[in-house]
VOPAGU-2260 file (C-alpha; in pm, 1 decimal, decimal comma):
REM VOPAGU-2260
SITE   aa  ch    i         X         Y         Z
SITE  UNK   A    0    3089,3    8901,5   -1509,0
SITE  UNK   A    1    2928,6    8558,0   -1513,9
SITE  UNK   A    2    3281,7    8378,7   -1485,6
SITE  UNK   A    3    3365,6    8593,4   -1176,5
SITE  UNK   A    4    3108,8    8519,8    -985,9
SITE  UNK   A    5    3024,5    8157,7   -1052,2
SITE  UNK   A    6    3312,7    8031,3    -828,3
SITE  UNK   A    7    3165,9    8236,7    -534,0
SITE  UNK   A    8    2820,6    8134,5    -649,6
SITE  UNK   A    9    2961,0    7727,9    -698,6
SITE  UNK   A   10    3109,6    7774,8    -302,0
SITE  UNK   A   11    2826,3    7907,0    -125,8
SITE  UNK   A   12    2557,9    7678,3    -348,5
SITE  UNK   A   13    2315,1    7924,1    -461,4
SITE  UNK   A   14    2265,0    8262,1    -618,0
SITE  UNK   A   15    2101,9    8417,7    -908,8
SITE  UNK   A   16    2223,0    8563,2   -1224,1
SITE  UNK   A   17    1996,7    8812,3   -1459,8
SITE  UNK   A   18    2064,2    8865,2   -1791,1
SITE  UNK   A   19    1936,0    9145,5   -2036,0
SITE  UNK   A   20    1833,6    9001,2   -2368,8
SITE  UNK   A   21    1488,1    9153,5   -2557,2
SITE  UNK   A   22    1154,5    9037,9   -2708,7
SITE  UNK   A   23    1377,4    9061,3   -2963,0
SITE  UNK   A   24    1608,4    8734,7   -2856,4
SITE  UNK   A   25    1278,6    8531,7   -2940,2
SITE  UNK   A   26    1201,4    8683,2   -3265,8
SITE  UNK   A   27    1405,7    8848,7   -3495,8
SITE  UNK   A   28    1241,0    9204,4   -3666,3
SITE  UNK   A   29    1378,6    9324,7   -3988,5
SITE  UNK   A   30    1627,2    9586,2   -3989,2
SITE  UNK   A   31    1764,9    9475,8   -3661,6
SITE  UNK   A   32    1967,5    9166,9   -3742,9
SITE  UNK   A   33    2268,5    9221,3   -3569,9
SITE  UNK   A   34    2096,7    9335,8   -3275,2
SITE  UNK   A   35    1892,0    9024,9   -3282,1
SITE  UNK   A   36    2147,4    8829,3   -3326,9
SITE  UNK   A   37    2331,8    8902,8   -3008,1
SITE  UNK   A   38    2022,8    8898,9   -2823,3
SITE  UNK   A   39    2011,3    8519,3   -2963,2
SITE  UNK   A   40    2336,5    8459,9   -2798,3
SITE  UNK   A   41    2202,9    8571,4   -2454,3
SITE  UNK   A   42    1904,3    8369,8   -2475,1
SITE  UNK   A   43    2100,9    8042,5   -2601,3
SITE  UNK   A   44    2408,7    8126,1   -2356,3
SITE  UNK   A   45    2142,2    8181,2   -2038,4
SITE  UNK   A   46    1947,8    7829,0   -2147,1
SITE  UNK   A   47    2244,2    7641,4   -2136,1
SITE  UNK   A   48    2400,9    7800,5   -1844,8
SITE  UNK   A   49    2039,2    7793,9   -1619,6
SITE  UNK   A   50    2100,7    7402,8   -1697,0
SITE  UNK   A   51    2451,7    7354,2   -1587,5
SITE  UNK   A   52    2450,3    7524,8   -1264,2
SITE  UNK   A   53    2103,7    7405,9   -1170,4
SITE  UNK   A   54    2248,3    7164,1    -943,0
SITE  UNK   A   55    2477,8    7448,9    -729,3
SITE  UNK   A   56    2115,4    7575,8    -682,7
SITE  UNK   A   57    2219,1    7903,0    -901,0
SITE  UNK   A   58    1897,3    8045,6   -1079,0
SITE  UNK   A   59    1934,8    8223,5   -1423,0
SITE  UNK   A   60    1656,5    8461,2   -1552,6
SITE  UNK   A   61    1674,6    8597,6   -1890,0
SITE  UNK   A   62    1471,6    8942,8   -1882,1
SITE  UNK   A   63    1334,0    9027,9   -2231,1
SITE  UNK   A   64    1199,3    9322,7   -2213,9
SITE  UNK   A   65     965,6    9539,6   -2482,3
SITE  UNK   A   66     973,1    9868,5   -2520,1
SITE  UNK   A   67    1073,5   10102,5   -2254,0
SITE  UNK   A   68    1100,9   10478,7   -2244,2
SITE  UNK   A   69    1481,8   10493,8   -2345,3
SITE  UNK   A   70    1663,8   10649,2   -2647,5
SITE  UNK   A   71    1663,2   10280,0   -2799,8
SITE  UNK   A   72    1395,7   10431,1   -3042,0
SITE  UNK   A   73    1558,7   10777,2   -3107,1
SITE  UNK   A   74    1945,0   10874,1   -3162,4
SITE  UNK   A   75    2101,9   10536,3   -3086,6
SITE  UNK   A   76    1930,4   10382,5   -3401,7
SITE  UNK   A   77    2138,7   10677,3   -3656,9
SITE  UNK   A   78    2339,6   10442,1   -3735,5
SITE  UNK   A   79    2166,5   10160,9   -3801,0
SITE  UNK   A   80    1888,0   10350,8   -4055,4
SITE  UNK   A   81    2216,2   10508,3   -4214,8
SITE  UNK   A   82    2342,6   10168,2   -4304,6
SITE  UNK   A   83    1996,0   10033,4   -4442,3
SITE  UNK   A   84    1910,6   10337,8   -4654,4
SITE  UNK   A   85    2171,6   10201,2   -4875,6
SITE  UNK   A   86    2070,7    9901,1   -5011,4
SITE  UNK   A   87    1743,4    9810,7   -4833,0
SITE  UNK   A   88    1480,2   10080,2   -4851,3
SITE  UNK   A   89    1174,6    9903,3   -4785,9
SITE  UNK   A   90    1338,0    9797,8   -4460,0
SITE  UNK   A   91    1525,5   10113,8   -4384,6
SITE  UNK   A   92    1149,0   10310,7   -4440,8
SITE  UNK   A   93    1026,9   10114,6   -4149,3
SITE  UNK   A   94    1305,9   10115,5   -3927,2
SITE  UNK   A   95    1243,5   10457,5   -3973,3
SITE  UNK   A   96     897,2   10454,0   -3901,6
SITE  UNK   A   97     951,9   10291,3   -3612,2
SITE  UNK   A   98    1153,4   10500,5   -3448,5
SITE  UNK   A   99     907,1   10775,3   -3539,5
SITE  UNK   A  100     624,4   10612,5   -3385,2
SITE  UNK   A  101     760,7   10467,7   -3094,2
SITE  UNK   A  102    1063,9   10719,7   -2958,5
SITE  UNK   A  103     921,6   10874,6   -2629,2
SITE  UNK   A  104     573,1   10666,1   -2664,4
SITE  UNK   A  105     746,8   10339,7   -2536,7
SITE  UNK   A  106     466,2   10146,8   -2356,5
SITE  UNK   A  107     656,9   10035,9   -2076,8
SITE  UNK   A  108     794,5   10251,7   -1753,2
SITE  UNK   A  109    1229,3   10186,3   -1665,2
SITE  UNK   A  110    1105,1   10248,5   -1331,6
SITE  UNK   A  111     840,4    9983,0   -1297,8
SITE  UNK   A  112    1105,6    9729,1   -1510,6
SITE  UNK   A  113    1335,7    9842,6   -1187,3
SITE  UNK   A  114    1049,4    9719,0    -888,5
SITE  UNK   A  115     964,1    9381,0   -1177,1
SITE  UNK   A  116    1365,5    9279,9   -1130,7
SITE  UNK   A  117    1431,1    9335,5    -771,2
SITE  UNK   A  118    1052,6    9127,9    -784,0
SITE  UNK   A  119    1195,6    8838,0    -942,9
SITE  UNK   A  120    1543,0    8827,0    -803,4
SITE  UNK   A  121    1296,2    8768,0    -411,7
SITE  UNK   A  122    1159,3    8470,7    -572,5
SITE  UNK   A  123    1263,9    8146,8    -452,1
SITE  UNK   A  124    1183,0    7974,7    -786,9
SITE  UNK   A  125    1209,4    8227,2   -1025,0
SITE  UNK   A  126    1124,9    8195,8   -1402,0
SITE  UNK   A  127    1421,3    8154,1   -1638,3
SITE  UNK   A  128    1239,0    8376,4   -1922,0
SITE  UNK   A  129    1085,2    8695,8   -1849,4
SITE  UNK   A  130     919,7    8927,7   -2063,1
SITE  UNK   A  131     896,2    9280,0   -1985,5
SITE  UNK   A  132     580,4    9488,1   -2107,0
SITE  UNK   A  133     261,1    9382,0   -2225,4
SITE  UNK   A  134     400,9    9446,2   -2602,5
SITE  UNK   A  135     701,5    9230,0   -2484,9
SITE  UNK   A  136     438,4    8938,5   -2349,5
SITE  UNK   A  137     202,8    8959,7   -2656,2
SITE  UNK   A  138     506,4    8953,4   -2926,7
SITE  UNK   A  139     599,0    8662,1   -2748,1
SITE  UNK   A  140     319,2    8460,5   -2774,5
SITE  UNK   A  141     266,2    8519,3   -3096,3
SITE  UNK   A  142     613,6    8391,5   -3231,5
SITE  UNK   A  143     537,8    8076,2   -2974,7
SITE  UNK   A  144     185,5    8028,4   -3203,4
SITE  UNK   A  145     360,7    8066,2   -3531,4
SITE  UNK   A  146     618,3    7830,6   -3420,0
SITE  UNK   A  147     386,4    7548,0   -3329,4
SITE  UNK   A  148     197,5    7614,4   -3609,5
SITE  UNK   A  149     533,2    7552,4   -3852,4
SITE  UNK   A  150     631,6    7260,6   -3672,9
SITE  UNK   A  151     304,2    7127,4   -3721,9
SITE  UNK   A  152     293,2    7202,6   -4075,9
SITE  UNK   A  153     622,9    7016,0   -4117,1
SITE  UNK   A  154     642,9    6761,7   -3925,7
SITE  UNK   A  155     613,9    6491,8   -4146,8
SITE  UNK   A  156     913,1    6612,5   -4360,0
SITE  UNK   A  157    1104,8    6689,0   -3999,5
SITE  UNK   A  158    1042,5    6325,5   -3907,6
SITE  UNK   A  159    1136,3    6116,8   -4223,3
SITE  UNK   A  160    1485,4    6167,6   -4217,3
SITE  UNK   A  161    1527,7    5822,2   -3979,3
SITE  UNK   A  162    1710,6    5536,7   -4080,2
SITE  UNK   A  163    1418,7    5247,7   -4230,6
């Protein structure tokens, strides 16, 4: 979709392209690898992309949302739990648990994620990440602490590998 509109885009020097990735594009939760991973891709295609068509004034905003009341946390994840059972059980148990706990309780409202897009795609400068749902905004931060706190930790190692 991207491809066929960026000429357009390119020509009239401006626009604004959304893409759906997750909290889970910023940190990866076991049991949902796969899913993770391609939520990766968005986030790393969108970064790279938001920087080379910055100067056509084209906007890209990643939306990561958190949970919303869907069937993410019901049917749709039969398959997955199926798969696990086999050889990860400790992993498949809270997969399972998970969808317990959270299908039909999502925190967060598809209509309200509805009125927070249309929202963003009005602003003038709008953000290039944006999480979706208090659980989305809290996970979120959390990763961004433990992050800092690793590259902290390591720094020293991360920084002698420069020629003397």
């Amino acid at each position: 979709m991207t491809r066929a509109v960026l000429p357009t885009m390119r020509k009239q020097r401006s626009g604004h392209i959304i893409n759906l990735s997750s909290y889970a594009g910023y940190m990866a939760t076991p049991g949902f690898s796969f899913y993770a991973a391609s939520k990766f891709a968005v986030e790393g295609y969108s970064e790279a992309l938001a920087k080379e068509v910055k100067e056509f004034n084209i906007r890209v905003t990643i939306i990561e949302p958190g949970g919303f009341r869907s069937d993410f946390a019901g049917p749709s994840l039969a398959t997955e739990k199926g798969e696990l059972v086999k050889e990860y059980t400790e992993v498949a148990a809270k997969v399972e648990g998970y969808s317990a706990a959270r299908h039909g309780k999502q925190p967060n409202d598809p209509e309200k994620f509805g009125l927070a897009l249309c929202r963003v795609v009005a602003e003038s400068d709008p953000p290039l990440r944006l999480p979706l749902g208090e659980d989305a905004l809290s996970a979120i931060r959390e990763e961004t602490r433990q992050v800092a706190a690793e590259l902290e930790r390591w720094a020293v190692l991360s920084a002698s590998t420069r020629f003397d």
